[in-house]
C-alpha beads as a LAMMPS data file, in Angstrom:
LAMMPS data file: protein, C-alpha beads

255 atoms
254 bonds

1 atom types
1 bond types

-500.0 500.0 xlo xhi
-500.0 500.0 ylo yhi
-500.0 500.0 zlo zhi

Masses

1 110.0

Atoms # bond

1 1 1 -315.201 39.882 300.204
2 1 1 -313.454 42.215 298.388
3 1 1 -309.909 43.870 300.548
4 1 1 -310.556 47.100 301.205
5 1 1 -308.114 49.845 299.702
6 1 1 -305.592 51.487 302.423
7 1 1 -304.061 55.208 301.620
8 1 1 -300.606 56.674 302.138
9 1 1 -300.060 60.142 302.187
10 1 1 -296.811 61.693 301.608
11 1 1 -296.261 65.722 302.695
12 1 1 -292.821 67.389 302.748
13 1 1 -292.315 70.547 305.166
14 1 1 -290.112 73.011 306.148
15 1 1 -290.793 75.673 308.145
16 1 1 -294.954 74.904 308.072
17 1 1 -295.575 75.074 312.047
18 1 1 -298.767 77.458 311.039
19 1 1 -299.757 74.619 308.627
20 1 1 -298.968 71.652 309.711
21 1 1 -301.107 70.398 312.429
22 1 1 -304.214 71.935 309.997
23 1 1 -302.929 69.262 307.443
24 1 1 -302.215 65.954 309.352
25 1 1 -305.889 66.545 311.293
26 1 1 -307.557 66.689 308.366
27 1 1 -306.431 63.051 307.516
28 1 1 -306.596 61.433 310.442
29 1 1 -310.327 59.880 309.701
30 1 1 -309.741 58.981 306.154
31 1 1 -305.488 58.133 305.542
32 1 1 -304.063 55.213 306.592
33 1 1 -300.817 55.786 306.904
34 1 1 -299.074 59.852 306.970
35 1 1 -295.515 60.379 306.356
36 1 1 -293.954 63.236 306.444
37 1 1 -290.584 64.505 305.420
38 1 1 -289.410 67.227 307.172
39 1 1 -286.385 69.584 305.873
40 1 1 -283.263 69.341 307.838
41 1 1 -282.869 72.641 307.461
42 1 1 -285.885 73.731 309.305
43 1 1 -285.769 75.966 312.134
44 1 1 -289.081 76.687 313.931
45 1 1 -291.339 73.903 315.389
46 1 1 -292.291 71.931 312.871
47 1 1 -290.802 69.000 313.798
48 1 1 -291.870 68.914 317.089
49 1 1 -295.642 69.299 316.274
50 1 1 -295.492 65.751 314.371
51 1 1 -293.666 64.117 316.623
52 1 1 -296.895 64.802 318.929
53 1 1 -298.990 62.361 316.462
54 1 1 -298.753 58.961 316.039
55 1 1 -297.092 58.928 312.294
56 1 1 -294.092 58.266 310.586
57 1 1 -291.639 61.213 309.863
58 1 1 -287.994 61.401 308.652
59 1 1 -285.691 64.238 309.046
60 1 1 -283.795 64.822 305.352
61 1 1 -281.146 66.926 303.702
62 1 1 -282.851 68.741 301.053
63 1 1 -283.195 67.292 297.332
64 1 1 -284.382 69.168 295.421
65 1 1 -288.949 69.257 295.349
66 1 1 -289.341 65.979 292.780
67 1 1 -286.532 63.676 294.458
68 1 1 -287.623 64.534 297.744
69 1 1 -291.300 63.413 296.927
70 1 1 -289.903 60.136 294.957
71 1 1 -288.251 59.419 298.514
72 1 1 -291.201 60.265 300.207
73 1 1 -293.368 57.833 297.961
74 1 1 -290.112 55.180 298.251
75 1 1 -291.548 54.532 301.982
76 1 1 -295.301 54.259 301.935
77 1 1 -296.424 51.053 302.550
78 1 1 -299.775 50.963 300.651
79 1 1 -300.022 51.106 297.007
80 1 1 -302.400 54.487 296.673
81 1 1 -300.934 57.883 297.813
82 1 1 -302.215 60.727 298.379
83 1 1 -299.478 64.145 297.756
84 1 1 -300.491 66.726 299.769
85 1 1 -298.527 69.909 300.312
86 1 1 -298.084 71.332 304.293
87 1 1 -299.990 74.319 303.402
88 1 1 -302.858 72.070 302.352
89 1 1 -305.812 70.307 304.166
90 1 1 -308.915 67.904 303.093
91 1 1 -311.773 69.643 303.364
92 1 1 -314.691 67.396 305.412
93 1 1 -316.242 66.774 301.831
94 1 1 -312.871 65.345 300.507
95 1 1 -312.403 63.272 303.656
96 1 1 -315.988 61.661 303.527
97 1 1 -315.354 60.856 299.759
98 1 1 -312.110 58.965 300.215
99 1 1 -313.681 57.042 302.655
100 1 1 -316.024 55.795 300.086
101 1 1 -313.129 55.775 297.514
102 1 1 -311.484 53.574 299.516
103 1 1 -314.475 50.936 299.177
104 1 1 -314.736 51.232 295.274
105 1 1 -312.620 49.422 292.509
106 1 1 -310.884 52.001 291.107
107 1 1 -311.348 52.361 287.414
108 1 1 -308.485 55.048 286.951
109 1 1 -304.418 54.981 287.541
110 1 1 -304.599 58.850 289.202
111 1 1 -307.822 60.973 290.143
112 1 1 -307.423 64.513 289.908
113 1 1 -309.432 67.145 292.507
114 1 1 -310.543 70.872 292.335
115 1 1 -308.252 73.065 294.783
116 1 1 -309.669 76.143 296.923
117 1 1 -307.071 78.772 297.166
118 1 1 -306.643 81.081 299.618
119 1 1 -305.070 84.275 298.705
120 1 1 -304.279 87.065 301.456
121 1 1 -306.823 85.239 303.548
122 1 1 -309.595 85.047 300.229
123 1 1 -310.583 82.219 298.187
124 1 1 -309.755 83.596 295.259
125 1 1 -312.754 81.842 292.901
126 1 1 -311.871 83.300 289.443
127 1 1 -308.740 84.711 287.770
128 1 1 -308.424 81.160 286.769
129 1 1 -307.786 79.459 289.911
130 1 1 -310.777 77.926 290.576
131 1 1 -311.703 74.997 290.434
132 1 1 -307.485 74.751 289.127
133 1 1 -307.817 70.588 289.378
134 1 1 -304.334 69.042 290.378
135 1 1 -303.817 65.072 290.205
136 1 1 -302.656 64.330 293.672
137 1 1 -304.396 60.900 294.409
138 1 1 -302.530 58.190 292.184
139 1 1 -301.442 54.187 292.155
140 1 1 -297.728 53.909 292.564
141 1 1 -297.846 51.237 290.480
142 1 1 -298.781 53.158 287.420
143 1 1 -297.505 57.078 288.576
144 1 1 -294.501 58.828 289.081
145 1 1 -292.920 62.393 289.953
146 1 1 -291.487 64.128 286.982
147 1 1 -287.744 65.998 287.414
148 1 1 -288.780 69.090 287.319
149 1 1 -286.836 71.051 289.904
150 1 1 -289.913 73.323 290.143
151 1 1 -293.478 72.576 289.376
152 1 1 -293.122 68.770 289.775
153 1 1 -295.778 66.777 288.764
154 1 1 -297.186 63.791 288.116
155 1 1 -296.575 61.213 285.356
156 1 1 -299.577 58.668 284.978
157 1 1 -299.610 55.944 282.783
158 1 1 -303.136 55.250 282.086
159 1 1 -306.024 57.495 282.456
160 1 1 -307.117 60.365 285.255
161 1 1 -310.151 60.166 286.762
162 1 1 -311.821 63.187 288.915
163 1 1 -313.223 63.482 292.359
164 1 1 -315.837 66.071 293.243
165 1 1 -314.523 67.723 296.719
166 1 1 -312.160 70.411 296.837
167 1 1 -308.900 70.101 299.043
168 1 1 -307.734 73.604 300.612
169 1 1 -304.713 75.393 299.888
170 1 1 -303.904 78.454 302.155
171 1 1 -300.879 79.654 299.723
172 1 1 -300.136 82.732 300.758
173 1 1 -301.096 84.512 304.247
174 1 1 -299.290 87.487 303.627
175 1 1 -297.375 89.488 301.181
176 1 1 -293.840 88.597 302.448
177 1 1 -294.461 85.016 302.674
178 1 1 -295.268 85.380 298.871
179 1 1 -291.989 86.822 297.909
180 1 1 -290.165 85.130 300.360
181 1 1 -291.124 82.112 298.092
182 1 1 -290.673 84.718 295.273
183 1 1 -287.068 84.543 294.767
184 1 1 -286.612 81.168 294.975
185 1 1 -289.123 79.955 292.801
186 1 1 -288.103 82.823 290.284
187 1 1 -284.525 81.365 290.412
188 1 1 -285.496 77.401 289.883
189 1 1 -287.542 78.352 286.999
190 1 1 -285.118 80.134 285.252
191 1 1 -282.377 77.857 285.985
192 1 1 -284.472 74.951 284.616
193 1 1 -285.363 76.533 281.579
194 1 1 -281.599 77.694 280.759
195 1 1 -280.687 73.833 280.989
196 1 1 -283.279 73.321 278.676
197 1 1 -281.002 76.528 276.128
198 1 1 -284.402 78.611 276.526
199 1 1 -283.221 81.800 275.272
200 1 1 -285.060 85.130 276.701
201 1 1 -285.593 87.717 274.479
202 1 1 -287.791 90.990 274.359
203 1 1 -291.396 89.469 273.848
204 1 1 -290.640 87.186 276.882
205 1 1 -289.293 89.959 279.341
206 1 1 -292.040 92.757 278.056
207 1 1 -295.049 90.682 275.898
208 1 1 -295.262 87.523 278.500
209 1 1 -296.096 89.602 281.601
210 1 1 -298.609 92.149 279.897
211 1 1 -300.453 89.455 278.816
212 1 1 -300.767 87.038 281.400
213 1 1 -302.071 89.947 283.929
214 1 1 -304.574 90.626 281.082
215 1 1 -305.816 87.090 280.691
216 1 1 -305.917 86.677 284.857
217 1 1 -307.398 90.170 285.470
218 1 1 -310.069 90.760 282.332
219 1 1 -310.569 86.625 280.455
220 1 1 -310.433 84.881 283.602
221 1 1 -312.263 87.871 285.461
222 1 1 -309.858 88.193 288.233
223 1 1 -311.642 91.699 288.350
224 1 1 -314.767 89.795 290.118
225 1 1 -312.143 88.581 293.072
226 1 1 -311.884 92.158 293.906
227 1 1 -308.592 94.473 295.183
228 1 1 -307.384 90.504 295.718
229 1 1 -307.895 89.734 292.265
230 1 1 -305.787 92.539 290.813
231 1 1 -302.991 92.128 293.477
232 1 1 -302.633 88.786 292.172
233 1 1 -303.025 89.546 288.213
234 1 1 -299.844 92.251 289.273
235 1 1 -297.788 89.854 291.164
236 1 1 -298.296 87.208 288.609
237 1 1 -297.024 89.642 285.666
238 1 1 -294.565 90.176 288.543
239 1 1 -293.191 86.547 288.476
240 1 1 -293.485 86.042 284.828
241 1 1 -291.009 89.276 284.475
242 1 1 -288.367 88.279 286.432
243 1 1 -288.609 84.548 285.736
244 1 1 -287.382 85.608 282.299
245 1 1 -285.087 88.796 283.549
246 1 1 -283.198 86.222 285.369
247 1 1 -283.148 83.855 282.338
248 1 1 -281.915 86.505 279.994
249 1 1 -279.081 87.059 282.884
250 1 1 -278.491 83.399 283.251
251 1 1 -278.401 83.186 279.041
252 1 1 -275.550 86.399 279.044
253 1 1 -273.728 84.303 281.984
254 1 1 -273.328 81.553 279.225
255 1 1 -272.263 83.448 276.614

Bonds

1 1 1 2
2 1 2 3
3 1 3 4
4 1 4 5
5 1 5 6
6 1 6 7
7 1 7 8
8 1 8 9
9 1 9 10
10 1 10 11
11 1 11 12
12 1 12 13
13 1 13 14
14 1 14 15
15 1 15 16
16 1 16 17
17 1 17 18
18 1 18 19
19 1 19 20
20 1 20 21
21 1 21 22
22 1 22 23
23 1 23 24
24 1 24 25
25 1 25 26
26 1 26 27
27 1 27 28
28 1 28 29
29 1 29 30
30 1 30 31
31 1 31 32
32 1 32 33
33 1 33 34
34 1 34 35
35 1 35 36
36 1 36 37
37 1 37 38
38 1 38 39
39 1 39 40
40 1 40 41
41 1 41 42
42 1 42 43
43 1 43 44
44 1 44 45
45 1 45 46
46 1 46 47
47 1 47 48
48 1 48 49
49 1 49 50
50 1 50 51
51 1 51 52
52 1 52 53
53 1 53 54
54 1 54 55
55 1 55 56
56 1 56 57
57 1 57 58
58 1 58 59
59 1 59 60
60 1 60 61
61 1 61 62
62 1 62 63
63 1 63 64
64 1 64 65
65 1 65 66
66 1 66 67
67 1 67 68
68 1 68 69
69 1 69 70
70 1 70 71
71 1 71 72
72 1 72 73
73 1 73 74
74 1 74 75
75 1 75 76
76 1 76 77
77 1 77 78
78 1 78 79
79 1 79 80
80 1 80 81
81 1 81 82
82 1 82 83
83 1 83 84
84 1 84 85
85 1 85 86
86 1 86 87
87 1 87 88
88 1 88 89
89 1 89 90
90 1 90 91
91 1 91 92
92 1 92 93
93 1 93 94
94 1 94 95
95 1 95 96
96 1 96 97
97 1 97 98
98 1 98 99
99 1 99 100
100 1 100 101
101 1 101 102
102 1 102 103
103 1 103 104
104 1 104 105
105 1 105 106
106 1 106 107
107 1 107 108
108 1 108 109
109 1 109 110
110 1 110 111
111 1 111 112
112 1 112 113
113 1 113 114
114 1 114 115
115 1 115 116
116 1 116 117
117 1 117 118
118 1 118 119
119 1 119 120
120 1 120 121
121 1 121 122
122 1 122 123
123 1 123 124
124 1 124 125
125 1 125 126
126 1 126 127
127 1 127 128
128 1 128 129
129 1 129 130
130 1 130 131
131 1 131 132
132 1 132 133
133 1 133 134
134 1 134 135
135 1 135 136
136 1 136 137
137 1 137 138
138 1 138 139
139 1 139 140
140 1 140 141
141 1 141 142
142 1 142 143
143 1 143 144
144 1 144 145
145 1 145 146
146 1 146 147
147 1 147 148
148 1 148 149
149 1 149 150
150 1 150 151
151 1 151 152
152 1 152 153
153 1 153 154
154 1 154 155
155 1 155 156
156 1 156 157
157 1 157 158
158 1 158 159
159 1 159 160
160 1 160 161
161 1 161 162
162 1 162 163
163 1 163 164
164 1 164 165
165 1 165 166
166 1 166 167
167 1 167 168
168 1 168 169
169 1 169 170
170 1 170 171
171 1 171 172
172 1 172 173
173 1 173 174
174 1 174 175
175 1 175 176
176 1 176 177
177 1 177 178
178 1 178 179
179 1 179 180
180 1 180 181
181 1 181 182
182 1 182 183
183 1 183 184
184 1 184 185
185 1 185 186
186 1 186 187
187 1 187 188
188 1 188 189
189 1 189 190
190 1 190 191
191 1 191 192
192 1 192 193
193 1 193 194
194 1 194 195
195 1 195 196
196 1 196 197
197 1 197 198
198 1 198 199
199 1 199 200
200 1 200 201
201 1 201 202
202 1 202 203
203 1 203 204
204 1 204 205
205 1 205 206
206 1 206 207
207 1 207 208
208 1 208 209
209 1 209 210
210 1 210 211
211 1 211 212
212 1 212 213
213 1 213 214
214 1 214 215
215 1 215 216
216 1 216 217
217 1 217 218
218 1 218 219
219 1 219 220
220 1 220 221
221 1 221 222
222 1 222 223
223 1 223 224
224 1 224 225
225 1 225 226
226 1 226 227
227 1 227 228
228 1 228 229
229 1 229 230
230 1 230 231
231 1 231 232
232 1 232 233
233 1 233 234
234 1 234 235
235 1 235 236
236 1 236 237
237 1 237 238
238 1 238 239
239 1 239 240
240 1 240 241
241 1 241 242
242 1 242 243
243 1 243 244
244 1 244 245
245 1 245 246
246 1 246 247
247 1 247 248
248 1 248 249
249 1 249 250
250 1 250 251
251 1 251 252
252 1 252 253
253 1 253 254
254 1 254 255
């Protein structure tokens, strides 16, 4: 009788004691073994709500979003993981489908699932966000986190299959929380790309932003997501901007 397949999953937090307990429940019928890395640097009570379940945890100094997650996959114990983020959760639909995954032969080295995110409390379901597939289930043996010091992903040798369920992700509850990420994120991107000698000139500070609100808000009928919709299409421009403002500052630094 053929053994049948065990999942890890790996999830990194800091600061998620509004997410947290949302995303280790929604495992708990389908994942066979959680770990979770917690920040060292967080302050509220994250650490204390998984230390309530019956999983394994580590306390780390931060290393950066892809070396964290290599560390994270460095101590699972079964050979297919599952990445999901603290602001995430399985949906029922997911968590009934693994359970049959977990029965198959898998034909693929990754499998790649739509995402349902939550905007300001709204699914946003257009501006092109929807069904936005991310690879997130994968064979360690044949998958790896890329470098990138923001917007890691995965590496798959071999092809990606797809699963049908969505998993959840409640990005952004409120307007501060989104530019409290804001900076940061702004920052890491710009760094990265100045390492790479990405020079910023006038079509990426003015051209970039203009058109990526009019590709979310009018192609990818962000328009149909309502006052959400064009909040989002604005911030986006938003990020874009000052990605490559901060670039452009970084590439004068240089000089």
């Amino acid at each position: 009788m053929k053994e049948k397949i065990k999942i890890s999953s790996i999830i990194i937090a800091k600061n998620e004691e509004n997410n947290i307990t949302r995303c280790i429940e929604s495992q708990l019928n389908c994942i066979d073994e959680i770990i979770v890395i917690v920040d060292s640097g967080s302050t509220d009570k994250t650490l204390d709500l998984i230390k309530s379940y019956n999983i394994k945890y580590e306390v780390v100094d931060w290393m950066g979003y892809a070396k964290t997650k290599q560390y994270a996959v460095s101590l699972t114990s079964n050979k297919w993981i599952l990445w999901i983020d603290a602001d995430e959760s399985l949906t029922h639909a997911l968590s009934d489908e693994l359970k049959k995954f977990k029965e198959t032969e898998p034909q693929y080295s990754a499998y790649s699932l739509p995402r349902k995110a939550f905007f300001l409390g709204k699914w946003i379901k257009h501006s092109g966000w929807y069904p936005g597939r991310v690879t997130r289930l994968f064979n360690k043996e044949n998958a790896y986190f890329s470098d990138s010091d923001v917007h890691e992903h995965l590496i798959v040798n071999g092809n990606t299959g797809e699963l049908k369920n969505d998993i959840d992700h409640y990005t952004d509850p409120s307007i501060e929380h989104y530019f409290h990420k804001f900076n940061r994120y702004t920052t890491l991107a710009a760094e990265e790309l100045n390492r790479k000698n990405r020079k910023a000139g006038l079509n990426d500070i003015l051209i970039r932003p203009v058109f990526l609100f009019f590709k979310m808000y009018i192609i990818r009928k962000g328009f149909l997501d309502g006052l959400h919709g064009f909040i989002l299409a604005i911030f986006s421009a938003t990020y874009v901007f000052i990605k490559y403002s901060k670039l452009w500052e970084l590439n004068h630094k240089k000089e």
